[in-house]
C-alpha positions as CSV (number, residue, x, y, z in Angstrom):
1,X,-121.2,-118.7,-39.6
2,X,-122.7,-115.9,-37.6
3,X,-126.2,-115.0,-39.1
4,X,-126.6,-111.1,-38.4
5,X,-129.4,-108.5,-38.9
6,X,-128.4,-107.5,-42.2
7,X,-128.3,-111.2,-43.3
8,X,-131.8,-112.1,-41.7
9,X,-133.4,-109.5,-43.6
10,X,-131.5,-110.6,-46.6
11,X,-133.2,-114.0,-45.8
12,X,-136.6,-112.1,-45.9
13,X,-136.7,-110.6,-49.1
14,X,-136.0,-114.4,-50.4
15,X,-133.0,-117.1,-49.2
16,X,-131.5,-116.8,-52.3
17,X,-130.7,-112.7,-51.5
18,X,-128.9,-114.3,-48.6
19,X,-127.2,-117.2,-49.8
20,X,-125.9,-115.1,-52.9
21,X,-124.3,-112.6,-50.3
22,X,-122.6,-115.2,-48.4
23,X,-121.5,-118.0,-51.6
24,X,-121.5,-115.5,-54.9
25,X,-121.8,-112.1,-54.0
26,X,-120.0,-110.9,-57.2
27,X,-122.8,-111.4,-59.0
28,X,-124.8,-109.0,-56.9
29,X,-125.5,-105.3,-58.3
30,X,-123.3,-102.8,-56.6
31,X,-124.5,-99.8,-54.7
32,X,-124.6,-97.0,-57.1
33,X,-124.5,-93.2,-56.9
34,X,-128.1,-93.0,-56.6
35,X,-128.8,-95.7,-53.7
36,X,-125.5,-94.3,-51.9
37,X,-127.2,-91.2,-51.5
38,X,-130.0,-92.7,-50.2
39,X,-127.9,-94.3,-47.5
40,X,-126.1,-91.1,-47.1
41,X,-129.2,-89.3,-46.2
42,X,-130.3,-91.8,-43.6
43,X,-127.5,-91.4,-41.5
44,X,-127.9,-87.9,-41.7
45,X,-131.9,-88.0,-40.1
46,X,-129.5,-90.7,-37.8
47,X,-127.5,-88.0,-36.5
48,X,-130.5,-85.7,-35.8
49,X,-132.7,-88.4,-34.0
50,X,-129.7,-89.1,-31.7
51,X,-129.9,-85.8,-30.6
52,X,-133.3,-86.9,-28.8
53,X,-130.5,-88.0,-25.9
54,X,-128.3,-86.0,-25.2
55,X,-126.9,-88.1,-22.9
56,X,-126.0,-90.9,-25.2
57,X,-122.6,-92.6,-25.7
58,X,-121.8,-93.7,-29.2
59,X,-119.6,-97.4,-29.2
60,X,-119.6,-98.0,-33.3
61,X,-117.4,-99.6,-35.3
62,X,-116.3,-96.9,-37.9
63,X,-113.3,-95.1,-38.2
64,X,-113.2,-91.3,-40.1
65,X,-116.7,-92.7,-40.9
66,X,-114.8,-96.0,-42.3
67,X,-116.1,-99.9,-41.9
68,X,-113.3,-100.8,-38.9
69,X,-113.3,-104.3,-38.9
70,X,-111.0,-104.6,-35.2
71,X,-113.8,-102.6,-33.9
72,X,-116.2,-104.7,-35.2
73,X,-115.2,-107.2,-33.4
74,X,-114.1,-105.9,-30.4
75,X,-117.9,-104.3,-30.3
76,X,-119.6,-106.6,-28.0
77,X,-117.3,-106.5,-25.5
78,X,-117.6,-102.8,-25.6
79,X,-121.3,-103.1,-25.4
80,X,-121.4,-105.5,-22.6
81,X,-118.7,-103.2,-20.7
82,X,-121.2,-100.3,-21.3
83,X,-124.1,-102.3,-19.7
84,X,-122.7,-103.3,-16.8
85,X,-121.2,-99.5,-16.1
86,X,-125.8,-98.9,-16.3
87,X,-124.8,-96.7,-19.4
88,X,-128.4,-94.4,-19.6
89,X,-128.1,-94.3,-23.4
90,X,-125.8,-96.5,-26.0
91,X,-125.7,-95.8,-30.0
92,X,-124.8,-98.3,-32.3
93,X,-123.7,-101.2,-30.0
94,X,-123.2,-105.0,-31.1
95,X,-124.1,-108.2,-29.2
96,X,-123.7,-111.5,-30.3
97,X,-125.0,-114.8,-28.7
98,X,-126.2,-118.1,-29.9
99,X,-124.6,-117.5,-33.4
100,X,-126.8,-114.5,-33.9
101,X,-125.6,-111.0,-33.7
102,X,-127.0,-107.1,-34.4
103,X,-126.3,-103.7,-34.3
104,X,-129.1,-101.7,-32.3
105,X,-129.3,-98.1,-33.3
106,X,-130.2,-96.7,-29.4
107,X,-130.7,-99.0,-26.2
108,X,-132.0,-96.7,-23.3
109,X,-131.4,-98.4,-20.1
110,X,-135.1,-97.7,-17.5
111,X,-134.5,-97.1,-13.8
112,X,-135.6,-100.4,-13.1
113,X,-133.0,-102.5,-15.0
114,X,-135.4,-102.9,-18.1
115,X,-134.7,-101.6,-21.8
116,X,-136.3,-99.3,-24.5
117,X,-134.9,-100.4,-28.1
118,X,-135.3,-97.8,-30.4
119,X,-134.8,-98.0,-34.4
120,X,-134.0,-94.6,-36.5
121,X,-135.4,-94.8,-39.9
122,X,-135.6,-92.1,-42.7
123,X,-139.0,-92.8,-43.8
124,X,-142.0,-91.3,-42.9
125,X,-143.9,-93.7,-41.2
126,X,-143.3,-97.0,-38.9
127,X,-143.3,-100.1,-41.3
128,X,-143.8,-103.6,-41.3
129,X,-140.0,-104.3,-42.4
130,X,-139.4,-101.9,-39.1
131,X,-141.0,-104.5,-37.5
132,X,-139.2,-107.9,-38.5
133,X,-136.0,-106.0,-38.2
134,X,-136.6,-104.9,-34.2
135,X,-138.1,-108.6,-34.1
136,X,-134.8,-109.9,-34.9
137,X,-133.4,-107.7,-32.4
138,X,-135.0,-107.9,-29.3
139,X,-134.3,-111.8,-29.8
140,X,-130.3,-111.3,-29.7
141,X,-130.7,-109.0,-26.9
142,X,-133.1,-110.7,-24.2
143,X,-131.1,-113.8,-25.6
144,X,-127.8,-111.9,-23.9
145,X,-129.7,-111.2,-20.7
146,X,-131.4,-108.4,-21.3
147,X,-135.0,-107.7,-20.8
148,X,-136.5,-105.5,-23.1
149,X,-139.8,-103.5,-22.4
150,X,-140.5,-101.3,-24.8
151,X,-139.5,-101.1,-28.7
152,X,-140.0,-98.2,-30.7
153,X,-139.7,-96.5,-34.2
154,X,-137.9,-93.1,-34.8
155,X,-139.4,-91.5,-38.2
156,X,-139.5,-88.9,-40.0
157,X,-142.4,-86.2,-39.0
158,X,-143.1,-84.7,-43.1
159,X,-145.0,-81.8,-41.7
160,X,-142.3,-80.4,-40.3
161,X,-141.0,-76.9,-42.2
162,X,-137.6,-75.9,-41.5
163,X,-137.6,-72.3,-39.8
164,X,-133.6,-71.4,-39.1
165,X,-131.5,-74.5,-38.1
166,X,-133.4,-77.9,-38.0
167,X,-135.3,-78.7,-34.8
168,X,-134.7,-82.0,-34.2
169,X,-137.7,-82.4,-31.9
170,X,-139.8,-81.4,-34.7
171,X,-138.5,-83.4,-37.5
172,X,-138.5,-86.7,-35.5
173,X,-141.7,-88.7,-34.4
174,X,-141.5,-91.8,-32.1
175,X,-143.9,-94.8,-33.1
176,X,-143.8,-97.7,-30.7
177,X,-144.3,-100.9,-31.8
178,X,-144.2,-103.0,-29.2
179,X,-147.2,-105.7,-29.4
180,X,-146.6,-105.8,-33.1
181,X,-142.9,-106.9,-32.4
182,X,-144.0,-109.3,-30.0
183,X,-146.4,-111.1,-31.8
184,X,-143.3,-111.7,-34.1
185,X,-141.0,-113.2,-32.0
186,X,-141.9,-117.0,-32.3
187,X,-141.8,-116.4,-36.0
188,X,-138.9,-114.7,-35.9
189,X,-137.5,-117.6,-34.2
190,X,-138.0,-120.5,-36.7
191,X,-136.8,-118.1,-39.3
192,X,-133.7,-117.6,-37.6
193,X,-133.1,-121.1,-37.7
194,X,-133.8,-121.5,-41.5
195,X,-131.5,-118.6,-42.8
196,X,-128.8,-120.3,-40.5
197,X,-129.2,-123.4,-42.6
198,X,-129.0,-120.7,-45.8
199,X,-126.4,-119.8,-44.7
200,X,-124.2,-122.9,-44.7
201,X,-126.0,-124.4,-47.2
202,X,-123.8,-125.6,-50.2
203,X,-126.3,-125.2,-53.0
204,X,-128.6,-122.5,-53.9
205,X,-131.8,-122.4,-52.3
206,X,-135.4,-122.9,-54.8
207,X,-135.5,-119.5,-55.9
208,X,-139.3,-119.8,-57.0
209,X,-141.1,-116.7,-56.2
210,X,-143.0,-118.5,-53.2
211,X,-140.3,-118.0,-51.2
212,X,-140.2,-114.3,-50.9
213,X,-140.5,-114.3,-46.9
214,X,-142.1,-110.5,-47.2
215,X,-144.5,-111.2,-49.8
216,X,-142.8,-108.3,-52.1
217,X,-143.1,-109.5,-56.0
218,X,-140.4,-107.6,-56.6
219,X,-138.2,-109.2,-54.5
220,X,-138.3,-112.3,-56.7
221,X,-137.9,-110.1,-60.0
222,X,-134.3,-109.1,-59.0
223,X,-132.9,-112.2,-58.4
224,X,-134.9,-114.0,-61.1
225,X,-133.1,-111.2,-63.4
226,X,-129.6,-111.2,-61.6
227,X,-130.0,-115.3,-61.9
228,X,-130.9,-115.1,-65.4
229,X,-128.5,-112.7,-67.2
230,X,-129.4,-113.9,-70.2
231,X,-133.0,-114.4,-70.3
232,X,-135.7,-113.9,-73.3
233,X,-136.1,-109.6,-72.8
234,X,-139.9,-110.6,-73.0
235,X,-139.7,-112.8,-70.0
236,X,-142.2,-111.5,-67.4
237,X,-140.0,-109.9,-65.1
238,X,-139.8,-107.3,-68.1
239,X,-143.6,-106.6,-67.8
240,X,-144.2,-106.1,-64.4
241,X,-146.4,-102.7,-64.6
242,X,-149.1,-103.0,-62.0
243,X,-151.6,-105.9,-63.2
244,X,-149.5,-107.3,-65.3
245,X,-147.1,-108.4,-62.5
246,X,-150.1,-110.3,-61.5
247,X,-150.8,-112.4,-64.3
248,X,-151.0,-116.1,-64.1
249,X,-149.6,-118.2,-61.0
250,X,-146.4,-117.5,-60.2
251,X,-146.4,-120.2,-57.5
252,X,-146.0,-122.1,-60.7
253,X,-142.8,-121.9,-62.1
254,X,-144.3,-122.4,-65.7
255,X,-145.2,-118.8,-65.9
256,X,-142.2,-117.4,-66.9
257,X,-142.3,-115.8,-70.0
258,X,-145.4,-113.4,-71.4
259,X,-146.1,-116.1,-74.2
260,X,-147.2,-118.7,-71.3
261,X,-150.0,-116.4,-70.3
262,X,-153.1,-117.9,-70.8
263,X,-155.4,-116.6,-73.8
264,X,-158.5,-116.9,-71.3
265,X,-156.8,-115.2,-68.4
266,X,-158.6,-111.8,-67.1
267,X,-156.9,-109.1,-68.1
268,X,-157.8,-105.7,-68.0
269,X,-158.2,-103.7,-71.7
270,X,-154.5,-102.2,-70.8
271,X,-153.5,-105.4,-69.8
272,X,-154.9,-107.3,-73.1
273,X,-153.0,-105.1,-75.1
274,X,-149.7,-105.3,-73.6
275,X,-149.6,-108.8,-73.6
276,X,-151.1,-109.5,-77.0
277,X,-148.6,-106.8,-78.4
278,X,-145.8,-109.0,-77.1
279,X,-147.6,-112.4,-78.4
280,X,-148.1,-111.1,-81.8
281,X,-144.9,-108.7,-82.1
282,X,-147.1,-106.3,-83.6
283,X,-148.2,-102.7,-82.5
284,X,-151.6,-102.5,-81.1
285,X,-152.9,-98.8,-81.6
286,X,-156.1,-97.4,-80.7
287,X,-156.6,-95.1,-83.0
288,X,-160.4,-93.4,-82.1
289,X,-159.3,-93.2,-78.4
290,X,-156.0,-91.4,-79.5
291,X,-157.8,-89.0,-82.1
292,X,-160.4,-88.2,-79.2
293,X,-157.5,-87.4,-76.8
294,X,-155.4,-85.2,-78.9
295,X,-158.8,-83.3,-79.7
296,X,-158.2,-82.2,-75.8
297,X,-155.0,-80.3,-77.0
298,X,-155.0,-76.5,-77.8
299,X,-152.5,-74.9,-79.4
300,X,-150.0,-73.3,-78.6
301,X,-148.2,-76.6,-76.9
302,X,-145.9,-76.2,-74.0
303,X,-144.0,-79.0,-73.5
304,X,-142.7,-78.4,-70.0
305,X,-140.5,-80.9,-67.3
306,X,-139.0,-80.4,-64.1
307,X,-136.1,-81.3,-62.3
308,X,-136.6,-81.2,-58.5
309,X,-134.5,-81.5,-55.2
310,X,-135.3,-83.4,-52.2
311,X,-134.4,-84.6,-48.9
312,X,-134.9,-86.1,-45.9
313,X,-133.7,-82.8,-44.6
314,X,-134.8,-80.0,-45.9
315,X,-132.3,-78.1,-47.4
316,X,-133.9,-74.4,-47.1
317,X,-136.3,-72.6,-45.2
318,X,-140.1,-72.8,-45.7
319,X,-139.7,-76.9,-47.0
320,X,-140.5,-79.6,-45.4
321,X,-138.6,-83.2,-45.4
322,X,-139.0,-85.0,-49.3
323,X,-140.8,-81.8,-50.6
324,X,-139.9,-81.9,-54.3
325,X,-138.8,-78.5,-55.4
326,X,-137.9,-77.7,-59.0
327,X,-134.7,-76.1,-59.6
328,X,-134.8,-76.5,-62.9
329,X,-137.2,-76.3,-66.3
330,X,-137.3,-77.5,-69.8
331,X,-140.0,-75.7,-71.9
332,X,-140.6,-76.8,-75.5
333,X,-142.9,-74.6,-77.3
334,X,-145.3,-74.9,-80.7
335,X,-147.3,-72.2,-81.6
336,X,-149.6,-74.2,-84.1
337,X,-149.0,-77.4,-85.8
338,X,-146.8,-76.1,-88.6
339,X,-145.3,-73.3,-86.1
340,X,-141.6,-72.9,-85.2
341,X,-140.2,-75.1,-82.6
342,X,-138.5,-72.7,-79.6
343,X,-137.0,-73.9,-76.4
344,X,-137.1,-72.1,-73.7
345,X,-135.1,-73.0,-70.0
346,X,-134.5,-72.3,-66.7
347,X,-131.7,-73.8,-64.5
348,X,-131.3,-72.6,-60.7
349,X,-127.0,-72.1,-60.0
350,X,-127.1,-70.5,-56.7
351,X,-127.2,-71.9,-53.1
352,X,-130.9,-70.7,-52.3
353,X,-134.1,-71.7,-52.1
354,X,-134.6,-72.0,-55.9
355,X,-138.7,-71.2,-56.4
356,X,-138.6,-67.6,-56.8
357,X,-136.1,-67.1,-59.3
358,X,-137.7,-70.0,-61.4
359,X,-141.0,-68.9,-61.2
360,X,-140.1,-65.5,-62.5
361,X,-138.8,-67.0,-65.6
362,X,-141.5,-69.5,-66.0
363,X,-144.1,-66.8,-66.0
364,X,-142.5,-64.9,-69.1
365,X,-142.1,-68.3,-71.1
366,X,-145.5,-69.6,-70.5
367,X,-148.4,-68.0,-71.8
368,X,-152.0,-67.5,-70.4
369,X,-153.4,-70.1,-73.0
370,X,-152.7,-73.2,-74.6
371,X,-152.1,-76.7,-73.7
372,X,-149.2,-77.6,-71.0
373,X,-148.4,-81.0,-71.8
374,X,-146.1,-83.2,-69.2
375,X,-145.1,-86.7,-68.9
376,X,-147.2,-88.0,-65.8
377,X,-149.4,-85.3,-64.3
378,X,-149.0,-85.8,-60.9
379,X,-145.4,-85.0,-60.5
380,X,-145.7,-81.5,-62.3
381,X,-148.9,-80.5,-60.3
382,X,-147.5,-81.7,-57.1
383,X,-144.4,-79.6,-57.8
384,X,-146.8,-76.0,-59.0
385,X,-148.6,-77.0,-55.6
386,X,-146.0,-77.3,-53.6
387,X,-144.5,-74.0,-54.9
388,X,-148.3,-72.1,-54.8
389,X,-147.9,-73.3,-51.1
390,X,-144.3,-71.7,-50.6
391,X,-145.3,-68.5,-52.3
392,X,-148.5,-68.0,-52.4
393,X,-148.9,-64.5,-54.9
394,X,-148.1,-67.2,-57.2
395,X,-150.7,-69.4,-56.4
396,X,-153.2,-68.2,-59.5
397,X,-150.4,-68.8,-62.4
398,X,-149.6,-72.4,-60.7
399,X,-153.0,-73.3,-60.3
400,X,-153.8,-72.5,-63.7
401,X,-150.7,-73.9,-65.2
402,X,-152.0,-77.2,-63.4
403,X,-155.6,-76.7,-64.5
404,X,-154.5,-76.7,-68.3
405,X,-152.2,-79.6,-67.9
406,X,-152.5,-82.7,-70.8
407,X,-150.6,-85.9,-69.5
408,X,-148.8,-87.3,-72.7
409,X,-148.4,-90.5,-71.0
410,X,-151.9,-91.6,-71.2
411,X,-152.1,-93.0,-74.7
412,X,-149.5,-95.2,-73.4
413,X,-150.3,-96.0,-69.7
414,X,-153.7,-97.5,-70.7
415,X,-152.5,-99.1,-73.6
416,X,-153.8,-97.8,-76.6
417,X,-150.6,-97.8,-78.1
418,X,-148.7,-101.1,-77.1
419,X,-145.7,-102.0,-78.3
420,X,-143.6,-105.3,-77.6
421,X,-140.7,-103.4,-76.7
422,X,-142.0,-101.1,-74.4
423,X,-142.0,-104.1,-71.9
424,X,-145.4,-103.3,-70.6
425,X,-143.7,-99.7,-69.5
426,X,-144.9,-96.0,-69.8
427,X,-142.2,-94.2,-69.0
428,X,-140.6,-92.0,-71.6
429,X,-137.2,-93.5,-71.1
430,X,-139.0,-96.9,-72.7
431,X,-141.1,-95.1,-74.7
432,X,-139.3,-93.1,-76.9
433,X,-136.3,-95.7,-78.0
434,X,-139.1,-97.4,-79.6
435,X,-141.1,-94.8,-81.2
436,X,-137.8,-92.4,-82.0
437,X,-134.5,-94.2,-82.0
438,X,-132.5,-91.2,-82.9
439,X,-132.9,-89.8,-79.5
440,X,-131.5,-91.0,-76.3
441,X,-131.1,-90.9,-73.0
442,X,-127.5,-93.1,-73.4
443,X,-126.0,-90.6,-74.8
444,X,-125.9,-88.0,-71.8
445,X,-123.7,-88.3,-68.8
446,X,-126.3,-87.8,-66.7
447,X,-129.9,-89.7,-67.5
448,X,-132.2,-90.2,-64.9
449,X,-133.7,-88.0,-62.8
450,X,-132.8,-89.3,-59.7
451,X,-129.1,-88.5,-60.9
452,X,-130.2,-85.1,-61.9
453,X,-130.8,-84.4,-58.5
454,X,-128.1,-85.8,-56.6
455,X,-125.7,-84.3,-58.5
456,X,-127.2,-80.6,-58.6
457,X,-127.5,-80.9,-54.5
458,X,-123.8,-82.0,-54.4
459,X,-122.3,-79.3,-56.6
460,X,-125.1,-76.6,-55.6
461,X,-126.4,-77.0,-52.4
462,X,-123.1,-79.6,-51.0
463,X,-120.2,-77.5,-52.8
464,X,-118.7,-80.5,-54.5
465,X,-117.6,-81.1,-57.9
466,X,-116.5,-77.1,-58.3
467,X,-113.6,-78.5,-61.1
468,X,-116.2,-79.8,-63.3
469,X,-119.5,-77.3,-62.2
470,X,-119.5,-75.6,-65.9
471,X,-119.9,-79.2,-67.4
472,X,-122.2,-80.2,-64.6
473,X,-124.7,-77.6,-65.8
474,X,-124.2,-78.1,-69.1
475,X,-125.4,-81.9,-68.7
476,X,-128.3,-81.0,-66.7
477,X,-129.5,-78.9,-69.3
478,X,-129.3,-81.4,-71.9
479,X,-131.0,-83.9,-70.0
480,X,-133.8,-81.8,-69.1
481,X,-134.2,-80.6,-72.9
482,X,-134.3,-83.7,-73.9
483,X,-137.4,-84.8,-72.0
484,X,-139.0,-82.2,-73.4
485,X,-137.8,-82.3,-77.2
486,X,-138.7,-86.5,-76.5
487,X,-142.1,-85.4,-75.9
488,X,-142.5,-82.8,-78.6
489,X,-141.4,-86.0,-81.0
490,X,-143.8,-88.8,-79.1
491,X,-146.9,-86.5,-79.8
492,X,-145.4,-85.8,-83.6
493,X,-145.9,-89.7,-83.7
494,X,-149.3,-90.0,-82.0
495,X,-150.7,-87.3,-84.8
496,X,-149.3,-89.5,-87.6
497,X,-152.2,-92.5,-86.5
498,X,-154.7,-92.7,-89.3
């Protein structure tokens, strides 16, 4: 079997990623909708950070943007045809030797024979995974005769702000990472020859969670989940918040479930109460910490969420690259504790930058006093920041909307009310099954936010999905009101502890 780059980095998030993929992928997770999108808008930044040579000759294996498996094949030959014609600049060639192969993303030939390898990413800095990956690479091609000098990193520059068509100079930064891809190489080698033995291997490697080659936890916790279909819901993998993820020694494979956590282990109070929630089965509530932080609430409530797009490019003027930018609100609103509940809303429908229109409506909804209550601050401030930055005469309502700002979450993220079946979580989605059954995210056709967004740049910004755009709205407002009505009913509950 030929061991490629895709399957060596397989190998390093844990041999059993890589084995799976070659002896049982159907029991791997398919790419969904979401992580698609993802991939979709890396090979758009792709496209811009070619640009950066404009001389350069595209070889590929796709056709009408299609896996092409003849041309997959026929690849090297193309390549090697390409370097011996001194091609200045080659995209997406293949070489294979040695029973190793990879696709390099630009090879730019020096005047004296030698070679820059260059790596396009979509994130915004060079990383360590950048660096294992070019690793593996400069191996396979100084192994077919090349000799490489430099390596480099092509990322995206997130202070860039789009001013008319996207300058591809200016969204694009160059990292190199030479030394650090050197001092790999040795490494690089002995684990090429143990995810060649993965790969031919006819039983499943020790999927213990020592063997994650990066060091990522969470590495282990997909395939310990994916292996274990069927596992105890309170195994640890289920209460992995921050801390808790760290408890006991996983280099044991004793520790699996909560229950085997040691009574004398250090734990942190939010930890403590998490785990001895699951233990007991009961509900651990705090109730003097809770009463003191709903003192902090003043009436009236607004109960406020947004929805925001983002990109790797920006998609108007005045953004810059994975600026979130609400296009949409949900605004729940109690005058006093025995007041009428009203909802208020704002959804953005056309193809332009979406701040000004919401803003306008935001300012008649919300009033100049009272509580503004969110799940997880930071989101909602970073969004009235980054709209205070786009236009600033608004900058004294945002700034004030932030400064009056009660996270909901809190009561929950530090534990002082624990539940079993939040699974050690604080987000809303895991909260409020528990606490209010009768509401659900299940229920709506779209229920995440990261779906939210994809779908409202497709049909808005992208033009697709114009057969079914009336229904498309119509389930992005009922996901957004129900984040909003959740919380309304999760601080109904909190106010009920005695």
């Amino acid at each position: 079997m030929i061991l490629s780059k895709s399957n060596y980095m397989l190998y390093l998030r844990h041999p059993v990623w890589l084995w799976l993929e070659k002896h049982n992928k159907k029991i791997l997770p398919e790419v969904d909708a979401d992580t698609q999108a993802v991939f979709d808008a890396g090979n758009l930044f792709e496209s811009y950070a070619e640009k950066l040579f404009p001389d350069g000759i595209t070889l590929g294996y796709k056709t009408k943007g299609e896996f092409d498996f003849k041309k997959y094949m026929a690849l090297p030959a193309v390549t090697k045809k390409a370097l011996v014609d001194n091609t200045k600049i080659l995209f997406q060639g293949r070489l294979e030797v040695d029973g190793i192969t990879c696709i390099f993303d630009a090879l730019e030939r020096n005047e004296d024979g030698t070679y820059n390898l260059y790596e396009i990413k979509s994130s915004t800095k060079a990383k360590k995974e950048h660096e294992y990956d070019l690793a593996f690479q400069t191996i396979v091609l100084e192994k077919s005769g090349l000799n490489i000098k430099d390596v480099f990193v092509i990322h995206v520059n997130n202070e860039y702000v789009r001013d008319g068509d996207i300058d591809y100079n200016e969204i694009t930064t160059t990292t190199e990472v030479t030394t650090a891809v050197r001092s790999m190489i040795d490494e690089t080698l002995v684990n090429i020859d143990k995810a060649k033995a993965v790969l031919v291997a006819t039983e499943m490697p020790d999927p213990s969670p020592r063997h994650a080659k990066s060091g990522a936890f969470s590495n282990w916790l997909d395939i310990y989940k994916i292996l274990n279909p069927d596992l105890d819901k309170y195994s640890i993998y289920n209460l992995c918040s921050p801390g808790v993820r760290k408890i006991g020694n996983f280099e044991d494979d004793g520790v699996i479930s909560i229950h085997d956590v040691p009574d004398d282990t250090n734990l942190t109070v939010k930890q403590h109460y998490q785990v001895q929630a699951t233990k007991s089965g009961e509900r651990i509530i705090s109730k003097e910490e809770i009463k003191d932080f709903l003192k902090t609430f003043q009436y009236p409530l607004y109960f406020l969420d947004y929805e925001t797009l983002s990109g790797v490019i920006p998609a108007y003027n005045g953004i810059k690259p994975y600026q979130q930018i609400p296009f949409q609100y949900s605004l729940h609103v109690l005058e006093s504790p025995d007041g009428e509940l009203k909802h208020k809303e704002y959804l953005h429908v056309d193809n332009t930058l979406p701040v000004e229109g919401l803003l306008k409506q935001l300012k008649k909804d919300i009033g100049e006093k009272g509580s503004v209550i969110v799940w997880c601050e930071g989101f909602e401030k970073r969004c009235n920041i980054t709209m205070a930055d786009i236009l600033p005469e608004h900058s004294d309502f945002l700034l004030d909307v932030n400064d009056r700002i009660v996270d909901l979450m809190i009561p929950f993220a530090e534990g002082w009310y624990a539940d079993k079946d939040f699974f050690g979580s604080a987000s809303i989605k895991k909260v409020l099954p528990v606490l209010i059954p009768s509401l659900s995210y299940k229920e709506l056709d779209i229920g995440g936010g990261a779906a939210a967004q994809r779908i409202w740049m497709e049909t808005i910004i992208g033009g697709k999905n114009q057969e079914d755009k009336d229904k498309i709205l119509s389930d992005l407002l009922k996901y957004c009101k129900l984040d909003t009505l959740a919380m309304v009913e999760i601080y109904k509950v909190l106010n009920k502890v005695k």
